[in-house]
Structures are given as C-alpha cells and as structure tokens.
C-alpha positions as CSV (number, residue, x, y, z in Angstrom):
1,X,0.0,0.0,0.0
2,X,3.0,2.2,0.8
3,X,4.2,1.7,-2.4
4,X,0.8,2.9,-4.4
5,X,1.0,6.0,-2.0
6,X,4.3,6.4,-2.9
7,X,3.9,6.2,-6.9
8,X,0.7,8.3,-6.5
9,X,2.6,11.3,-4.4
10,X,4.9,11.5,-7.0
11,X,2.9,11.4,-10.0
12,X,0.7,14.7,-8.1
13,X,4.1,16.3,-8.2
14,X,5.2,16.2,-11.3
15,X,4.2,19.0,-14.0
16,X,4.0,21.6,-10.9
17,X,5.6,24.7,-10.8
18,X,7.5,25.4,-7.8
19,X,4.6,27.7,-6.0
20,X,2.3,24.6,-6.5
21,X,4.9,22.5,-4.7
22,X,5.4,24.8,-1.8
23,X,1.5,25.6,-1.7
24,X,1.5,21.3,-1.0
25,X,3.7,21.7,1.8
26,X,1.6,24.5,3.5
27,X,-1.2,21.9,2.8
28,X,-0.1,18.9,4.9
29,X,1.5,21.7,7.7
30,X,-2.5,22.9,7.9
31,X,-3.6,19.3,7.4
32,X,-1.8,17.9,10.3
33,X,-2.1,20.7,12.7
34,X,-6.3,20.3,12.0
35,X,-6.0,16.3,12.5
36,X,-4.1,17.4,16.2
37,X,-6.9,19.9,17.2
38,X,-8.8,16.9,16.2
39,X,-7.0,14.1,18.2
40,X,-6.6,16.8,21.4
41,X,-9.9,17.2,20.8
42,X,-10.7,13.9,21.4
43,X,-8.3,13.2,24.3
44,X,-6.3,10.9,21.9
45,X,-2.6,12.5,22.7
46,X,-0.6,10.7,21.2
47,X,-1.9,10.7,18.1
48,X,-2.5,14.7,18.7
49,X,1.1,14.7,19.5
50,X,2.1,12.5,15.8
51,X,0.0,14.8,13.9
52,X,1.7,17.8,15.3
53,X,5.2,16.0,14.8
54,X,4.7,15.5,11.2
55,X,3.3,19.3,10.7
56,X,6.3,20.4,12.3
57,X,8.3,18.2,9.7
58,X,6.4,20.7,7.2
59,X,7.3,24.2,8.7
60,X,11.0,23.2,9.1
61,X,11.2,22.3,5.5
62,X,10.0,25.0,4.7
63,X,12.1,26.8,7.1
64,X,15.4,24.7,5.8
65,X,14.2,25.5,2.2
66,X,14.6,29.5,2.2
67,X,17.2,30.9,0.0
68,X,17.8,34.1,2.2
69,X,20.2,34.9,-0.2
70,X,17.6,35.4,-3.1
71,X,14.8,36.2,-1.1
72,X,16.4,38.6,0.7
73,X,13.9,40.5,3.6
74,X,11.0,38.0,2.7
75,X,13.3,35.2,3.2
76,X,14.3,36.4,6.3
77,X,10.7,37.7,7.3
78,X,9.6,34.0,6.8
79,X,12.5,32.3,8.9
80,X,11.7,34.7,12.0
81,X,7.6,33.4,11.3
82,X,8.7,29.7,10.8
83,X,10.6,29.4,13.5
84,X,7.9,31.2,15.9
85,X,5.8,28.9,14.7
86,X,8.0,25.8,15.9
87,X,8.0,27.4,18.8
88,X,4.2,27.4,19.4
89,X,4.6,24.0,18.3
90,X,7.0,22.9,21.0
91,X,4.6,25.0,23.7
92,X,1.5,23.5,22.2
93,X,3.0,19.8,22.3
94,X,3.5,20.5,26.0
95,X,0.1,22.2,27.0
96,X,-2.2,20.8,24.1
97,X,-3.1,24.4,23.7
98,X,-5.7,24.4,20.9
99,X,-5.3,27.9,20.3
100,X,-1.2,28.1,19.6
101,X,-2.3,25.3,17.0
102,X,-5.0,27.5,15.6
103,X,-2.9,30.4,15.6
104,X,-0.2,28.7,13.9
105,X,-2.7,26.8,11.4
106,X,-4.0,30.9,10.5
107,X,-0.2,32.1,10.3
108,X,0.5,29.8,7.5
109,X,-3.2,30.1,5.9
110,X,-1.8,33.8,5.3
111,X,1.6,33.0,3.7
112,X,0.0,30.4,1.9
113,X,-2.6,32.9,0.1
114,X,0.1,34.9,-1.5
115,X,1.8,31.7,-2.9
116,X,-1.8,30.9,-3.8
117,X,-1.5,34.2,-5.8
118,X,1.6,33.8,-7.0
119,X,1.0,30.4,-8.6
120,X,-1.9,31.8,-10.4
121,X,-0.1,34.8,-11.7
122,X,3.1,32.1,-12.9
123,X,0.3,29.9,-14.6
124,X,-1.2,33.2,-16.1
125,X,2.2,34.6,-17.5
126,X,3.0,30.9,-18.9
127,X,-0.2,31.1,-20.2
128,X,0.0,34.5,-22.2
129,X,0.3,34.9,-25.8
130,X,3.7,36.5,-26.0
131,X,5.2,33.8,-23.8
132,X,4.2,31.2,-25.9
133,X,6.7,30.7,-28.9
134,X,6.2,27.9,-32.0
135,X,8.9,25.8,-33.0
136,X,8.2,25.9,-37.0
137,X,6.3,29.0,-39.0
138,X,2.5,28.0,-39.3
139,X,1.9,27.7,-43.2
140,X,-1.6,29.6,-42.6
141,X,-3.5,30.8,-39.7
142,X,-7.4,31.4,-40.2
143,X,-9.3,32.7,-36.8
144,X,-13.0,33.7,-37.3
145,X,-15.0,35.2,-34.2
C-alpha cells in the first residue's frame, strides 16, 4: 500500500511549478495541525502529539528551504515566522493548547494565500500569448469570431 501512496505522491508532483509544490507543503502543515486539534480534541494524545510532529516536519522544511540569499527581507521575514511557529509547536505539544495550533494553522493560511497568488499569476504569464513561442512557422493561420 505504501508503495501505491508512494507512486501516486509522486505522479501529483510532477508537472508543478515550484509555488504549486510549496503551496503542498503548506497543505499537509494545515492538514496535520487540523488532524491534532482533532485528536486533542478527542483526548487521543498521542496521536495529537504524531500529527503535530509530522506538521512540524512541514514548517521546518520549509524553514530549511529558504534561500535568504535570493529572497532577501522576505526570506528572512519568513525564517523569524517559521521558527515562531515551531516554537508554538513545541509549547503546544506540552500544554495541548488548541489555540497556539489554531494560531499557527492561520499564520500559514496567510503566507500560503500569497503563494496561492503567486502560482496563479506564474500559470497566467505561462499562459500569455507573448510567452508562448512555436517551434516551425505556421503555413496559414485562419481565426474567425
């Protein structure tokens, strides 16, 4: 089963441009923090406590992914909110405070709408006239409206 999870995963990420990809990894951070309110919730701690291990798998990649170089003030904007939000992770994990999960859970909601933007402005430029170029000369070209 593994396997066929594995296979599928990759398939889903191939073809995506690199917002898409990032926009997946804010996905399973929200995911899993929502399946530990869920567990907490429930009084099931441990599993509250996997759910919010494997979410904080997801903010430190994104964390370790930054290119402060390149990004410059953003990059370094986003390091300061990652790492708060390990932090609320690590005080959560200890208190099973619902609300530093929610609060984290909207933190990355809000990044994760300007990626959301950006992705549709990268699919948008790929997809404009001018940035598409043909290989051979068309022989003829009829358009009626």
């Amino acid at each position: 089963m593994n396997q066929k999870l594995d296979s599928y995963q990759a398939i889903d990420t191939l073809g995506k441009s690199m917002p898409e990809l990032i926009i997946k990894v804010y996905d399973g951070a929200i995911y899993n923090f929502a399946k530990a309110i869920e567990f907490y919730r429930s009084g099931n701690l441990d599993d509250g406590y996997e759910a919010m291990e494997k979410a904080k798998k997801f903010v430190v990649h994104l964390y370790t992914s930054l290119d402060k170089e390149k990004g410059g003030e953003i990059a370094e904007n986003l390091s300061r909110l990652y790492a708060y939000i390990v932090e609320r992770i690590n005080f959560a994990e200890a208190t099973k405070n619902i609300g530093c999960i929610e609060e984290s859970i909207n933190l990355l909601n809000n990044v994760k709408e300007g990626w959301v933007q950006i992705a549709k402005d990268t699919k948008n430029k790929a997809m404009a006239p001018e940035s598409i170029t043909a290989s051979a000369p068309a022989k003829s070209l009829s358009i009626s409206v």
